[in-house]
C-alpha positions as a Markdown table, in Angstrom:
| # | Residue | x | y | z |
|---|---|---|---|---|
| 1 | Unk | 13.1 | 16.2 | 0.3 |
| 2 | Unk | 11.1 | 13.5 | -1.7 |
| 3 | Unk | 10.2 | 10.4 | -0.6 |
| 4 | Unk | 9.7 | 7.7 | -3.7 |
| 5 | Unk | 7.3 | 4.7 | -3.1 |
| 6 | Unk | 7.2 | 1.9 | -4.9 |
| 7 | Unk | 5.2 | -1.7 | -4.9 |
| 8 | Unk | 7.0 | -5.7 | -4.7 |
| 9 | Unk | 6.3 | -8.7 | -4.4 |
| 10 | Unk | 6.9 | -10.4 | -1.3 |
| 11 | Unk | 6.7 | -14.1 | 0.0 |
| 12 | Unk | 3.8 | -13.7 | 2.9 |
| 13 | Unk | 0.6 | -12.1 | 1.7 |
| 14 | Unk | 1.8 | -11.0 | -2.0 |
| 15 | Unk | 2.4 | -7.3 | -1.8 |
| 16 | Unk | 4.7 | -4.9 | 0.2 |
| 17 | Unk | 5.3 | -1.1 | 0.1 |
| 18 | Unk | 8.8 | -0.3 | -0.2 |
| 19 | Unk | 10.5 | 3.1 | -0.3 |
| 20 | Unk | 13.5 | 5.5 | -0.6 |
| 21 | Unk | 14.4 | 8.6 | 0.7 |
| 22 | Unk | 16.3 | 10.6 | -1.7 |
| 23 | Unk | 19.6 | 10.3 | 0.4 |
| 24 | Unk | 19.7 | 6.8 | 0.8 |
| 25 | Unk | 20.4 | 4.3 | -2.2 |
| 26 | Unk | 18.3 | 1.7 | -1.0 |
| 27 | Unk | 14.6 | 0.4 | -0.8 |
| 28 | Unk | 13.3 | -0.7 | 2.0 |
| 29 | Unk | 9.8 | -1.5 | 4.0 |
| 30 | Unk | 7.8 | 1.3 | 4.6 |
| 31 | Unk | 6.6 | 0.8 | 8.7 |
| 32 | Unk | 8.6 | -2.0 | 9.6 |
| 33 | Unk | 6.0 | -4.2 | 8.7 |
| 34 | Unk | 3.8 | -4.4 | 5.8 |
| 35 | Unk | 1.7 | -6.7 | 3.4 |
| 36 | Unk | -1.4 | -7.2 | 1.4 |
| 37 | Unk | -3.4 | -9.4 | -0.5 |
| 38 | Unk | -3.9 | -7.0 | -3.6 |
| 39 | Unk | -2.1 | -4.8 | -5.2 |
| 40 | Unk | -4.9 | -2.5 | -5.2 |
| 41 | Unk | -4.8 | -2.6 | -1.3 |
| 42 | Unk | -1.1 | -1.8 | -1.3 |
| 43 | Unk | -1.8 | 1.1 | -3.8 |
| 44 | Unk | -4.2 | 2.4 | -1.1 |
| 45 | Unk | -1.7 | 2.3 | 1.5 |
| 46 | Unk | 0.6 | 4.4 | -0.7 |
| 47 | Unk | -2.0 | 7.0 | -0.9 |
| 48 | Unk | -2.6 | 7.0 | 2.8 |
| 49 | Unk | 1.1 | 7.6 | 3.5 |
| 50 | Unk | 0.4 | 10.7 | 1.0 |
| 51 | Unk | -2.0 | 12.3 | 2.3 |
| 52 | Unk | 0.2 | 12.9 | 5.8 |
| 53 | Unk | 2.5 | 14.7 | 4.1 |
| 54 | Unk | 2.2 | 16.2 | 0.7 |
| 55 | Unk | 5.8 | 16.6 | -0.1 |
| 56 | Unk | 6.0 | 13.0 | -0.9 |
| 57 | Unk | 6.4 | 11.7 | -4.7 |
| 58 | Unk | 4.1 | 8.4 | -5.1 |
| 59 | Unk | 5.9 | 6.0 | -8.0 |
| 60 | Unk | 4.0 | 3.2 | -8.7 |
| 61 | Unk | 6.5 | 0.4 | -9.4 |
| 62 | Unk | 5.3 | -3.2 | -9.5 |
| 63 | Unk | 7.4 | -6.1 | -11.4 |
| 64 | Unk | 5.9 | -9.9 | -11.9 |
């Protein structure tokens, strides 16, 4: 069971993490409630959310 991550945009602070387990079609918000000034800070959250459990695949998707 893989869990796939990925960045977007959103309207409040700039950044949101978003993902999709590999059941479900759809993204959604990772912990109800998430955002950050920088992508770099989002990118961090991703890694956080690894490191609790390592059978999770980290994508890296961001789109302008």
């Amino acid at each position: 069971m893989k869990t796939k991550y990925r960045v977007a945009t959103d309207r409040y602070s700039g950044y949101e993490v978003q993902h999709k387990k590999w059941y479900y079609i759809f993204w959604v918000q990772t912990d109800f409630i998430n955002t950050f000034p920088t992508l770099e800070d989002a990118i961090e959250f991703i890694k956080t959310l690894e490191k609790k459990d390592k059978k999770r695949e980290v994508i890296y998707n961001h789109k302008n």
